[in-house]
MISE-731606 format. One line per 10 residues: number of its first residue (from 1); their letters; for each residue z, y, x of C-alpha. Coordinates in Angstrom, 2 decimals. Layout:
BEGIN
NUM	a	Z:Y:X  ...
REM end
This chain:
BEGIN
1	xxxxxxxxxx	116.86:68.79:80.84  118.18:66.52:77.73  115.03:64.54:76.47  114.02:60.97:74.69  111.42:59.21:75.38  110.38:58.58:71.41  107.13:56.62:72.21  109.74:54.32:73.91  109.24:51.28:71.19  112.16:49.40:72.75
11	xxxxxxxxxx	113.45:46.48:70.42  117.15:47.19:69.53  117.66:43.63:70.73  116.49:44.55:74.03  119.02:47.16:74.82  122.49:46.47:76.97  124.36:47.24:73.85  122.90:44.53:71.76  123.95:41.76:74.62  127.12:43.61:74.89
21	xxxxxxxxxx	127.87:43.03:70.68  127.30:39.51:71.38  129.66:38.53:73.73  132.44:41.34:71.94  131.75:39.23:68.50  131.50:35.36:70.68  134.96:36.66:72.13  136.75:37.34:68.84  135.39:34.76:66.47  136.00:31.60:69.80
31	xxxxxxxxxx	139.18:33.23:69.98  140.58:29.75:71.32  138.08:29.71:73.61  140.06:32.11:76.88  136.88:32.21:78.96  135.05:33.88:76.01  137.46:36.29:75.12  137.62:37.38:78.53  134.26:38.09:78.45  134.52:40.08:75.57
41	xxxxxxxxxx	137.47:42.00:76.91  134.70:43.82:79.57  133.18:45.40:76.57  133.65:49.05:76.45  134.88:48.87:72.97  138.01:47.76:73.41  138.87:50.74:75.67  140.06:48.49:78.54  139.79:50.56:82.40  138.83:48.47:85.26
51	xxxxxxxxxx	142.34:48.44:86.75  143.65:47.44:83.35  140.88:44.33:83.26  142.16:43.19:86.93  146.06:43.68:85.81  144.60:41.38:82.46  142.31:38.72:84.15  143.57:38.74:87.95  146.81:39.43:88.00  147.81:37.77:85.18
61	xxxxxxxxxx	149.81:40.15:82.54  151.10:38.31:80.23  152.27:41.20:77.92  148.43:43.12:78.29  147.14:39.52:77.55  149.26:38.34:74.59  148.77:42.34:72.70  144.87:41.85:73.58  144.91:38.12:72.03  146.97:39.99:68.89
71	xxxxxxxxxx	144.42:42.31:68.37  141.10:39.75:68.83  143.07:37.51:66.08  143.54:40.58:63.68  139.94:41.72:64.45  138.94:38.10:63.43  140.83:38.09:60.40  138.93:41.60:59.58  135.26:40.11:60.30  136.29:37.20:57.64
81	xxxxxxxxxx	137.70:39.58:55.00  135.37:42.83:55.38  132.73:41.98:57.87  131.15:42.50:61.21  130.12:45.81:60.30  134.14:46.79:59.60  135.06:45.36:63.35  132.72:46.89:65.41  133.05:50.54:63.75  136.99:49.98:63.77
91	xxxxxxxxxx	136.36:49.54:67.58  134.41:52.44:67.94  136.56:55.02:66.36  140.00:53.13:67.57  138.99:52.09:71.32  135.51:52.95:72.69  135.65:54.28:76.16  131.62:55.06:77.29  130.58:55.25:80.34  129.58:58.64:81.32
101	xxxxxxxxxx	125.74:58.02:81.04  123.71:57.91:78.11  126.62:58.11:76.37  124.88:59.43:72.29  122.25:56.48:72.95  124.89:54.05:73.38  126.72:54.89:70.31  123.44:55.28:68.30  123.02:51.65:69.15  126.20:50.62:68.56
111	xxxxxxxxxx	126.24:51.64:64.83  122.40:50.56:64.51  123.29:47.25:65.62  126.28:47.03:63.28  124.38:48.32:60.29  121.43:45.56:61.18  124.35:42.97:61.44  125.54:44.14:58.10  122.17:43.34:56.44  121.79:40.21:58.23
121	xxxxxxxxxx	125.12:38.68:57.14  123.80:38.71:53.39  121.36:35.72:54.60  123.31:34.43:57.41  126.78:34.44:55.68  129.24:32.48:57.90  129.90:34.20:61.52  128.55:31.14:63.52  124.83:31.84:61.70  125.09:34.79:62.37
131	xxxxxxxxxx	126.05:34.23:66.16  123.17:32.58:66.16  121.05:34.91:64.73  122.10:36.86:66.80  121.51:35.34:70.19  118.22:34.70:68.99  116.87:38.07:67.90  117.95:38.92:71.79  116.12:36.09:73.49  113.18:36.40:70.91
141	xxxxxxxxxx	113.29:39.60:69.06  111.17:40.21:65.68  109.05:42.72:65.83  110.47:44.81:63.33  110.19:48.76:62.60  113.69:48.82:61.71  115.14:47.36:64.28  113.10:49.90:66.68  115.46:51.61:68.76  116.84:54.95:66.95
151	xxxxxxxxxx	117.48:58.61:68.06  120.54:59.59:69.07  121.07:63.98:67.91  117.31:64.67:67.88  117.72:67.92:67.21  119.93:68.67:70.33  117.04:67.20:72.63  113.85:67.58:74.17  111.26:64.66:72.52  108.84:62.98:74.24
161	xxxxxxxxxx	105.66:61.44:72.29  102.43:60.47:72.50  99.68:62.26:70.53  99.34:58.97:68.75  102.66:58.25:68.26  103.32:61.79:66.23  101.01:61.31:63.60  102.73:62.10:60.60  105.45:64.02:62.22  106.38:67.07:62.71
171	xxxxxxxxxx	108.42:69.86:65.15  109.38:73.45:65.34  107.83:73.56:68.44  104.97:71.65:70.19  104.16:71.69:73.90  100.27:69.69:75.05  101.01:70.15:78.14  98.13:68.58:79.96  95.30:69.45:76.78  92.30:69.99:79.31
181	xxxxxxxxxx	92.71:66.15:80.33  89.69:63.69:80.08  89.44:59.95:80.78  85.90:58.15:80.74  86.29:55.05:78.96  82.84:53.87:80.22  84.71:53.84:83.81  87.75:51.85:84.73  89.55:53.94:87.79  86.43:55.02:89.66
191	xxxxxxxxxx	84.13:52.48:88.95  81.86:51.88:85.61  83.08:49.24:83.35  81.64:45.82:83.14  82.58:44.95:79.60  82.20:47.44:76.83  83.46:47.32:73.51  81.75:49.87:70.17  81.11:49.89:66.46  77.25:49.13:65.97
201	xxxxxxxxxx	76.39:51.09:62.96  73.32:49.22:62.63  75.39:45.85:62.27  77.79:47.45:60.76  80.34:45.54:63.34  82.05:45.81:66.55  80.40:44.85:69.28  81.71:43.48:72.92  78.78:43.78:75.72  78.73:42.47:78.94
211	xxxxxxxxxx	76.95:44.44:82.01  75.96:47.83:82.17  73.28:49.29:79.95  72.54:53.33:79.40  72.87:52.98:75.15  76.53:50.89:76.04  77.51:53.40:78.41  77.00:56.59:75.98  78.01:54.49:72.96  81.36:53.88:74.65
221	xxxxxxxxxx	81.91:57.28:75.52  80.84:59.23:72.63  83.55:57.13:70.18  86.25:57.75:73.24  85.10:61.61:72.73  85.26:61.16:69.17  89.05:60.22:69.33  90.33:62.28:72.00  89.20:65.20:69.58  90.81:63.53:66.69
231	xxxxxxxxxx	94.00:63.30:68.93  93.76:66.71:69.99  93.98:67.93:66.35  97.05:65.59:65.67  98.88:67.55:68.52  97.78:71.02:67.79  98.86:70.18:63.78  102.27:68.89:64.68  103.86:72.00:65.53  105.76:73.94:62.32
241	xxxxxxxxxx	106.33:77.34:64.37  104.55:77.14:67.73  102.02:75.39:69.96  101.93:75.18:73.80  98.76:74.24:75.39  98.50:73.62:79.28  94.95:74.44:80.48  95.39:72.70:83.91  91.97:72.38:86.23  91.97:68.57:86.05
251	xxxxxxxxxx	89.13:66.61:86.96  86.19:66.82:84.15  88.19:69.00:81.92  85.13:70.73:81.08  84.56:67.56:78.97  87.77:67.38:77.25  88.46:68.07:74.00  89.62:71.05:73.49  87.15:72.11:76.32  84.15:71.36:73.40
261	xxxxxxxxxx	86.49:72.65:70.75  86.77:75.93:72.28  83.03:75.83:73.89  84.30:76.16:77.56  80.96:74.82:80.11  81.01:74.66:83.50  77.22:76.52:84.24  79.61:79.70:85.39  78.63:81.64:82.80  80.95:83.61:80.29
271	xxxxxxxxxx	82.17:80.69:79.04  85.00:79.64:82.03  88.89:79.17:81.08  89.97:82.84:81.16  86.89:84.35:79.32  87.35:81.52:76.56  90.66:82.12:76.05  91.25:86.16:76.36  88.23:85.91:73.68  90.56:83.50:71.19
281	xxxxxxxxxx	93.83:85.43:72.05  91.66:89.01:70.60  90.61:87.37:67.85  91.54:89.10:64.79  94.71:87.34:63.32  94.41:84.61:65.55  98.18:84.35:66.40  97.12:83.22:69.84  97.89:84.84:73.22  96.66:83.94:76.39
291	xxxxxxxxxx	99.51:83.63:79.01  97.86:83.30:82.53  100.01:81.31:84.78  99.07:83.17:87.71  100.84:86.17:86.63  103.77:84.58:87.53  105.26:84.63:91.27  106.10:80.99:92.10  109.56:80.90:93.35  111.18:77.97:95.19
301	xxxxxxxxxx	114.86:77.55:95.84  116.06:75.44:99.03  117.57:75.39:102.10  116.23:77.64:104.67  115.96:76.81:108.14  118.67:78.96:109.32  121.32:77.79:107.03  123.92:75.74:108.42  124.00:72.46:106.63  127.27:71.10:106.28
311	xxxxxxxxxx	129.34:68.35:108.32  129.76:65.17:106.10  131.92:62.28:107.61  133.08:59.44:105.64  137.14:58.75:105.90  137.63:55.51:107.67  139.77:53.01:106.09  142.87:52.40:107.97  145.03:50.35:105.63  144.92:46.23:105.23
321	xxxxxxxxxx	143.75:44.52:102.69  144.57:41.03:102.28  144.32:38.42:99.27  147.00:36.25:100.64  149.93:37.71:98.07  148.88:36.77:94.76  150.45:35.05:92.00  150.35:31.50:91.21  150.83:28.95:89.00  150.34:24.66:89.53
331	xxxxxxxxxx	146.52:24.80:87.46  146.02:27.63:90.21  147.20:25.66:92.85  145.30:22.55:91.34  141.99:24.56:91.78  142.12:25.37:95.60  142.31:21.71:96.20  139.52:20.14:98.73  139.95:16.48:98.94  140.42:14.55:96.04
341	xxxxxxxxxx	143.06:12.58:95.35  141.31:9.69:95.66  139.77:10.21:99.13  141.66:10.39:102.38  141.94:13.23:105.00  143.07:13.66:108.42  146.12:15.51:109.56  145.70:19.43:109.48  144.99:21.65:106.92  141.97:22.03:105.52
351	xxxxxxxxxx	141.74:25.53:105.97  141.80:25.42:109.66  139.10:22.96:109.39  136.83:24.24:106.91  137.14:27.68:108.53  138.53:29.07:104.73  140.11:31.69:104.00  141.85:32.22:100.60  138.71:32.84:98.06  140.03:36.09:95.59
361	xxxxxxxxxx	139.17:34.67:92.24  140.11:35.63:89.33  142.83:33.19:87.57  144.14:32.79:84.04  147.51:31.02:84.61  148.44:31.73:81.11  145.90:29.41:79.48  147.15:25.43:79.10  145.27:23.16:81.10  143.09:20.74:79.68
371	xxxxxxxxxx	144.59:17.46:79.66  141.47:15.35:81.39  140.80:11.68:79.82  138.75:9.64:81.56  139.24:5.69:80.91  137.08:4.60:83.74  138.62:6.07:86.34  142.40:6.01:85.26  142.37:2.86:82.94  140.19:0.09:84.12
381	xxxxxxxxxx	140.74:0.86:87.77  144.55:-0.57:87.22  143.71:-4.24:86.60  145.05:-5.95:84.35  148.78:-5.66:82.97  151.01:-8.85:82.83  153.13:-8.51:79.85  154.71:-11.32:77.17  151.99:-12.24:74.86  154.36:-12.17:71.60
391	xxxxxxxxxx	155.33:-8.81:72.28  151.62:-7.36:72.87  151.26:-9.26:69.24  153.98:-7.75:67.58  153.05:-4.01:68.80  149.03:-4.83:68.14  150.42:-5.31:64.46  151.99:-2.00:64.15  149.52:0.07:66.08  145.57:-0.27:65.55
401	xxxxxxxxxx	142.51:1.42:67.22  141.92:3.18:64.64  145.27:5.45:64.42  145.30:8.66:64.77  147.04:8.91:67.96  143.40:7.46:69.22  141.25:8.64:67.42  142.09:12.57:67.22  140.51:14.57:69.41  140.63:15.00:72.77
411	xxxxxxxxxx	140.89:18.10:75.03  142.95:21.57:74.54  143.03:21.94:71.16  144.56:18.79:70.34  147.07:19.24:72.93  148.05:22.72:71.80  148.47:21.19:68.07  150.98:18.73:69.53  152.28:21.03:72.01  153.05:23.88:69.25
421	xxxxxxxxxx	154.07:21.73:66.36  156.64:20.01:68.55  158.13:23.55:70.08  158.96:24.62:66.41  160.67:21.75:65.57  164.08:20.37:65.45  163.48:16.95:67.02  166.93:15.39:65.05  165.84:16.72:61.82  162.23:17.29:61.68
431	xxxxxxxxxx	160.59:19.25:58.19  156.91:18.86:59.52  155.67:20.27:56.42  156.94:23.41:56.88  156.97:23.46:60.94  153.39:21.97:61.30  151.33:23.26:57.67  149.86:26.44:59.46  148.76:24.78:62.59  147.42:21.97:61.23
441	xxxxxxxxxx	145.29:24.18:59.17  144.29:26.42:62.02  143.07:23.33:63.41  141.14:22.13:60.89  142.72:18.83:60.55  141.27:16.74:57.32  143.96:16.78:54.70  144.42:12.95:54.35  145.33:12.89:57.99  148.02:15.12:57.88
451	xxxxxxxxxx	150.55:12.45:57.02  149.17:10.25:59.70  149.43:12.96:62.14  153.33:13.85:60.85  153.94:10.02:61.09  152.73:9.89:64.89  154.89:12.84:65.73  158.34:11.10:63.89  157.39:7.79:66.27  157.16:10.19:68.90
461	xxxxxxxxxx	160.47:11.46:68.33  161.88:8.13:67.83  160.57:6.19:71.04  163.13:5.31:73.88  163.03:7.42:76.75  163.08:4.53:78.79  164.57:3.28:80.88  167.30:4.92:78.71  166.64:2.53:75.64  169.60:3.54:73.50
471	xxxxxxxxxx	168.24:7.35:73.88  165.41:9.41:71.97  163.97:12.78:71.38  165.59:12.09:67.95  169.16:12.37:69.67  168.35:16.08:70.81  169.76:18.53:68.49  168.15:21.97:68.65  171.16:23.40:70.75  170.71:20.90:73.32
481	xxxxxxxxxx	166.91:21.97:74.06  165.39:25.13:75.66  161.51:25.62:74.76  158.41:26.96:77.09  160.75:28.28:79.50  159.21:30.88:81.56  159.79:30.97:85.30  159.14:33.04:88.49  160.17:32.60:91.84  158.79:33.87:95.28
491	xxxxxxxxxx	156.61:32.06:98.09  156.91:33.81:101.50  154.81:31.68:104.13  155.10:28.61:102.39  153.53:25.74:104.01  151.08:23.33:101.50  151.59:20.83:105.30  155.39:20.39:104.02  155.24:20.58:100.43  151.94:18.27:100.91
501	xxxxxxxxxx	154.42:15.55:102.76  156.96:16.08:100.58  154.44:15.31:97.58  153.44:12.14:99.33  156.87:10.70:100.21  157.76:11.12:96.39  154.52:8.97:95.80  155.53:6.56:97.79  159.06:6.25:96.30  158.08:6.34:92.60
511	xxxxxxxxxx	155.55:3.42:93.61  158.48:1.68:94.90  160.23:1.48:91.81  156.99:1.82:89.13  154.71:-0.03:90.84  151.24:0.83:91.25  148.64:2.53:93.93  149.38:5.25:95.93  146.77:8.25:96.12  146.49:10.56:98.70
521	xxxxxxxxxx	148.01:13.83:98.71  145.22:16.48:98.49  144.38:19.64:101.04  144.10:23.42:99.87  141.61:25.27:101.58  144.38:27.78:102.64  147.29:26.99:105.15  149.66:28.78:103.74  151.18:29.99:100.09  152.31:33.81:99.81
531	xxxxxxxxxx	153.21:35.51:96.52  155.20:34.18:93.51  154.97:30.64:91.32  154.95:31.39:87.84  154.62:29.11:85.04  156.11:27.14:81.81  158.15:23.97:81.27  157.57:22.62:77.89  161.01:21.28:77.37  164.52:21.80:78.84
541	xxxxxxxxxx	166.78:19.09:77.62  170.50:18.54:78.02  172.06:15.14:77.89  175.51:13.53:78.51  175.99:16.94:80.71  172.51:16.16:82.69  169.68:18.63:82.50  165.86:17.39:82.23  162.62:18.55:82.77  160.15:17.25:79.75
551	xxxxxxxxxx	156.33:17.66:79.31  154.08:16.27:76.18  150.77:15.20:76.98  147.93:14.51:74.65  145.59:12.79:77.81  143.86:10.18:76.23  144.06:6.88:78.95  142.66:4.46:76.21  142.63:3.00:72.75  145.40:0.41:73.33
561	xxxxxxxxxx	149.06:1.11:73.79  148.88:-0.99:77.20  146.70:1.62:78.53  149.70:3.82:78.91  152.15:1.78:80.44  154.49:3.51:83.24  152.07:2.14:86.41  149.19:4.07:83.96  150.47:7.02:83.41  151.66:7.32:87.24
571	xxxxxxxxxx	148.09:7.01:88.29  147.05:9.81:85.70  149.89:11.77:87.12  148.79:11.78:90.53  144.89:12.00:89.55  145.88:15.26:88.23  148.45:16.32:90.52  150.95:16.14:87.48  153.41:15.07:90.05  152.99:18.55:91.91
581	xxxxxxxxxx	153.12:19.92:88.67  156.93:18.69:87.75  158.18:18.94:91.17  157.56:23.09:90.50  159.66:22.68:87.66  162.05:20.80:88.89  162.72:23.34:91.34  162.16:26.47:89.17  165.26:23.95:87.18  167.47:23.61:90.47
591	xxxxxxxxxx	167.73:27.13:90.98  168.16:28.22:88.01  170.90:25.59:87.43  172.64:26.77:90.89  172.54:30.68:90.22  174.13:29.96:86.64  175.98:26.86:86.29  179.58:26.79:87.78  180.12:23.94:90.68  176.60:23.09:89.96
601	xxxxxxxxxx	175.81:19.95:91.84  172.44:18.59:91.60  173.46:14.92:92.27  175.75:14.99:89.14  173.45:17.47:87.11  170.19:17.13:87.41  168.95:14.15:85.29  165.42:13.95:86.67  161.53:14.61:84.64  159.80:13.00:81.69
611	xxxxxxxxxx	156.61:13.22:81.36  155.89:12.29:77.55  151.80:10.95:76.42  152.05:10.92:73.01  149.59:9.34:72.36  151.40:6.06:73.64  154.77:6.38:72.24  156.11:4.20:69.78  159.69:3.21:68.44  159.16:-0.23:70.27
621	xxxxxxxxxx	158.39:0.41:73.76  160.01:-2.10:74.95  157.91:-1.87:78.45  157.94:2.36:78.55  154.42:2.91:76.60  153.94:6.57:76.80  157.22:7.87:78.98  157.29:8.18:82.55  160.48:9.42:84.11  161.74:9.70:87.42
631	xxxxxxxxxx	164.32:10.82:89.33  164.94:13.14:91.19  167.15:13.09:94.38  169.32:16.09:95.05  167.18:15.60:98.50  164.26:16.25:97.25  165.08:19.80:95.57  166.77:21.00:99.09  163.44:20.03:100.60  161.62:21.73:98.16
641	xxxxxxxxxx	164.10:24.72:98.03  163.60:25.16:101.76  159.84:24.71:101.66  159.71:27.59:99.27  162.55:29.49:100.79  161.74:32.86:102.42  161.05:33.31:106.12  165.07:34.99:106.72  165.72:31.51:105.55  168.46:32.85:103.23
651	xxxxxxxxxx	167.98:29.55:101.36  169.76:26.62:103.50  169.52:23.23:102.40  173.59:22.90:101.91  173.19:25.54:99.49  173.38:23.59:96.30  177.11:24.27:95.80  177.46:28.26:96.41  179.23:29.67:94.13  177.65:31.48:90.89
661	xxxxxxxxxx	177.02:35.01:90.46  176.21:36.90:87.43  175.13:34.94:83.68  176.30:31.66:83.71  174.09:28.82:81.80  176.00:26.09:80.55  175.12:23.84:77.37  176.81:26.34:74.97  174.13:28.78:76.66  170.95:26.61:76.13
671	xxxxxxxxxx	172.14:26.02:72.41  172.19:30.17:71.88  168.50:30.25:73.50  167.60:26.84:71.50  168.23:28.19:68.44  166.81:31.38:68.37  163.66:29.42:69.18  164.18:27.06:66.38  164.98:30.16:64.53  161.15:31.48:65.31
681	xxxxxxxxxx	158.57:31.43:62.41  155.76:29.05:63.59  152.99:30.77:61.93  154.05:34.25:63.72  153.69:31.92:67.26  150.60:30.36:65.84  147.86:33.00:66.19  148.44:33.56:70.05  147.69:29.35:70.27  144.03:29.67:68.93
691	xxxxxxxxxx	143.89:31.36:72.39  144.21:28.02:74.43  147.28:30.02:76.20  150.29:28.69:76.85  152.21:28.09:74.06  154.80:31.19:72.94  152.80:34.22:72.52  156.00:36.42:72.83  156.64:36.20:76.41  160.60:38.18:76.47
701	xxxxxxxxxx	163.35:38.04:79.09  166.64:36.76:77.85  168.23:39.21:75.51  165.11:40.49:73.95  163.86:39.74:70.31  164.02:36.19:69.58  161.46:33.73:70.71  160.23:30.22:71.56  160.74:30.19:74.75  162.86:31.56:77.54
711	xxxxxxx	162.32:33.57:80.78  164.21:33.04:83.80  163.20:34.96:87.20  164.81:34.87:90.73  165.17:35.42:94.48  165.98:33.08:96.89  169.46:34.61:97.31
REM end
């Protein structure tokens, strides 16, 4: 039957829900924080079904994860202009899905905890305090009556209470069900006490004794007596319509209290159970009966011997199940990695020799990586870089330690500043005012920096992609760029052996004509890549009738422009597998360029990668500070494009001058998609960043409503 413990004095902060509220409210206020928010996401406030939380967190669905991000942002925006008492009572009439147990006790502490938050917030008024507050109360909870765990439809249940806890309560009706017990407090189990504890009314104080004495020993028990009596009335007085008594043949209940209440002995005289009570039930209007328990035949229901139990068998699973398939991206690719780039490693995979099998984890492909700075390891381990002392001077003058382009912050949110400010704006005529004035304030960028940071951009803009000195970002007019273009394209039994040797031949060639050390390719700890590559190039270009893959980064190599020199940033770029990272895109590029372009040919076509550090570019970069490009033989892509090609091997190597089928892209068609995303309000884009996603929260094929980015998908036919 329906009951509640109410002598349960359970701290609200103690309950499942209470944890739960914390990571819900972590979630939405850290919304640029992915990791929290997908923690939040499990609560069952927001509604979500397990299938829908693997589709969102495993599988990667972009459209579930961009309308969840919406609605954390607008529920943030809510806690700042009504409170945390508005959000979680919006989720609970909008989204909450229970779970099938305890279902009124978890709402009841839903709404007690957002009531308690309510209060709190008038002392702990921004939503970090009261985080904190928060996570405290739960690791160290005040012992509060108020924030004692509440009922959840009283009335509809059966309570459970202790005598003492009732006092001052009251209930229609009232069952004592074990009245006739009796514990002697002089004993503890079966053996007398050593230690005894009384009120001396002589002293006039209480008393603690140690060892056994008769005076201690009836002392003790006639103040226990005392209050088991005074206990007895409490539950007897609680009832508003009707008492229940159990008279139950426990041990000594001749000596409890409503055994000397009622005058029951145990000398077998007249004065037994029965006679006592068929004596108070006559008693003239005594509103008492006597219901004898024995009266009533004792029925049990079971299973007899001669039923026929039934045959239970549990259906074998005959299917496969296999993690193998999954979808990718390079930062998912990046993590399964064994050997560092640094370190060598035999021939073989490292899957055969680790004994690995693909581990099924869950991967956010949609989130930006984290650009990693470490000068120690990527700066100082160069040596030293020759260059002509007069032109080191005449940089050194322009460009201090202390510029911004140093001395802002480093990690994701920087990065998605740069990354965001730079996809809204039109690189030949720049209004950073109006592009950048919304991000900037989301990320809480002082005021008198803001022209610093708008300066570093415009330098940005203007610095010679060299080795192409007479050409800059500044040259590309918004019809000549694509933005976060989104790609897919299948992996049937693709080999990490050949794209691994591919990888390392590029090395080698780039060192040829950069200069510099040459890391060793990494392992995966699987063989073999099945399922589909996903993932977003920052920056199409088009130039002189050559496409380009571009990609900002905000890594921070050092505090001196020479610390991002070409040799520099080639050394980041294989630290970080960058390399493996562009060599995707160039081939999500190739194909796309050979399904759409007419008589594409990549030798005439394809213009090759820049990867652009900010942080090092400058109008004057004479020696390539900040840009790294290289080029990329037509070679290389057929290598790739067989590597990746499916096992019919409908893909050849000569294929790079088949015909085109169906939309054509030409530089008339990246101008269409180039402006719409110029044509894209920044501050509608900018909410979805704070998630430390990829940047473009409106993730649309071609055709659909206008956006900063484009999405191109494929087979290998």
């Amino acid at each position: 039957m329906a009951c509640v413990y109410l002598s349960d004095r359970s701290n609200l902060f103690a309950s499942a829900e209470a944890k739960d509220v914390l990571r819900l409210l972590n979630g939405i206020w850290h919304a640029n924080d992915t990791s929290k928010v997908a923690s939040s996401l499990a609560s069952p406030l927001w509604g979500y079904s397990a299938q829908t939380l693997i589709e969102l967190l495993y599988h990667e669905d972009d459209a579930q994860w961009d309308a969840a991000i919406d609605k954390v942002l607008s529920l943030r925006d809510m806690w700042l202009q009504k409170g945390c008492m508005s959000v979680l009572l919006y989720l609970m009439q909008d989204s909450y899905q229970p779970h099938a147990d305890s279902v009124e006790r978890a709402l009841t502490n839903y709404q007690h905890l957002a009531e308690v938050l309510e209060k709190a917030s008038t002392t702990h008024q921004r939503p970090e305090q009261l985080l904190d507050w928060l996570n405290k109360q739960i690791h160290k909870p005040e012992s509060d009556e108020e924030l004692t765990l509440r009922l959840e439809s009283d009335s509809q249940l059966i309570r459970l209470i202790t005598q003492h806890g009732s006092k001052g309560l009251e209930y229609p009706i009232v069952f004592v069900p074990f009245a006739t017990g009796y514990r002697d407090a002089a004993k503890n189990g079966n053996t007398t006490s050593q230690i005894f504890t009384y009120y001396d009314e002589e002293k006039q104080d209480l008393q603690m004794q140690l060892g056994q004495t008769p005076q201690a020993i009836a002392r003790v028990q006639s103040e226990s007596e005392a209050e088991d009596m005074r206990l007895a009335y409490v539950a007897v007085t609680r009832a508003a319509h009707r008492c229940y008594m159990g008279v139950v043949p426990l041990t000594n209940n001749e000596r409890s209290a409503l055994a000397r209440a009622l005058g029951v002995g145990g000398d077998g005289s007249n004065n037994d159970w029965s006679s006592v009570l068929n004596r108070v039930a006559e008693e003239e209007a005594s509103h008492a009966c006597h219901i004898d328990g024995d009266e009533f035949e004792e029925v049990y229901t079971g299973f007899e011997q001669e039923d026929e139990l039934p045959q239970l068998t549990a259906l074998q699973f005959t299917g496969t199940a296999s993690e193998e398939w999954r979808l990718y991206s390079f930062s998912a690719m990046s993590r399964l990695t064994t050997v560092g780039a640094n370190q060598s490693v035999e021939t073989g995979t490292a899957a055969e020799s680790l004994g690995q099998s693909l581990p099924s984890v869950p991967v956010l492909q949609t989130i930006r990586d984290e650009e990693v700075y470490a000068s120690d390891t990527l700066v100082n381990g160069l040596g030293s870089i020759d260059a002509d002392d007069h032109v080191q001077q005449g940089i050194a003058s322009t460009v201090s330690k202390s510029d911004l382009r140093f001395t802002l912050e480093k990690g994701a949110s920087a990065g998605n500043l740069l990354h965001d400010i730079l996809e809204h704006s039109d690189f030949s005529a720049p209004v950073w005012e109006e592009t950048g004035k919304e991000l900037v304030n989301r990320f809480g960028l002082d005021e008198k920096r803001t022209p610093l940071l708008y300066e570093w951009l415009e330098e940005a803009l203007q610095t010679p992609l060299y080795p192409n000195m007479q050409f800059s970002m500044s040259d590309l007019p918004v019809e000549q760029t694509l933005r976060e273009a989104e790609f897919y394209f299948p992996m049937n039994d693709t080999q990490w052996t050949q794209l691994r040797e591919v990888l390392a031949t590029h090395r080698k060639n780039v060192a040829d004509i950069i200069g510099g050390e040459i890391e060793t390719a990494p392992q995966l700890i699987t063989a073999k890549l099945q399922g589909m590559m996903h993932g977003f190039i920052d920056l199409i270009f088009e130039h002189d009738g050559q496409f380009y893959v571009a990609d900002y980064k905000s890594t921070w190599l050092g505090d001196t422009l020479d610390s991002y020199m070409p040799t520099a940033l080639f050394h980041n770029n294989q630290h970080h597998l960058y390399d493996l990272q562009y060599l995707i895109y160039c081939l999500a590029l190739h194909r796309y360029l050979k399904n759409t372009l007419p008589n594409y040919d990549p030798d005439i076509h394809f213009g090759g990668v820049y990867y652009l550090y900010l942080r090092g570019m400058h109008p004057e970069n004479e020696r390539g500070e900040g840009v790294f490009f290289t080029d990329i033989p037509s070679s290389v892509l057929h290598q790739l494009d067989g590597i990746f090609a499916s096992k019919d091997g409908a893909l050849q190597s000569d294929s790079s001058k088949n015909e085109s089928s169906g939309n054509e892209l030409s530089p008339s068609d990246i101008n269409t998609a180039a402006t719409s995303a110029s044509e894209t309000s920044p501050s509608a884009k900018a909410s979805t960043k704070a998630s430390s996603k990829k940047a473009g929260s409106s993730r649309q094929p071609l055709g659909q409503q206008p956006s900063g980015q484009q999405q191109f998908s494929f087979d290998d036919e």
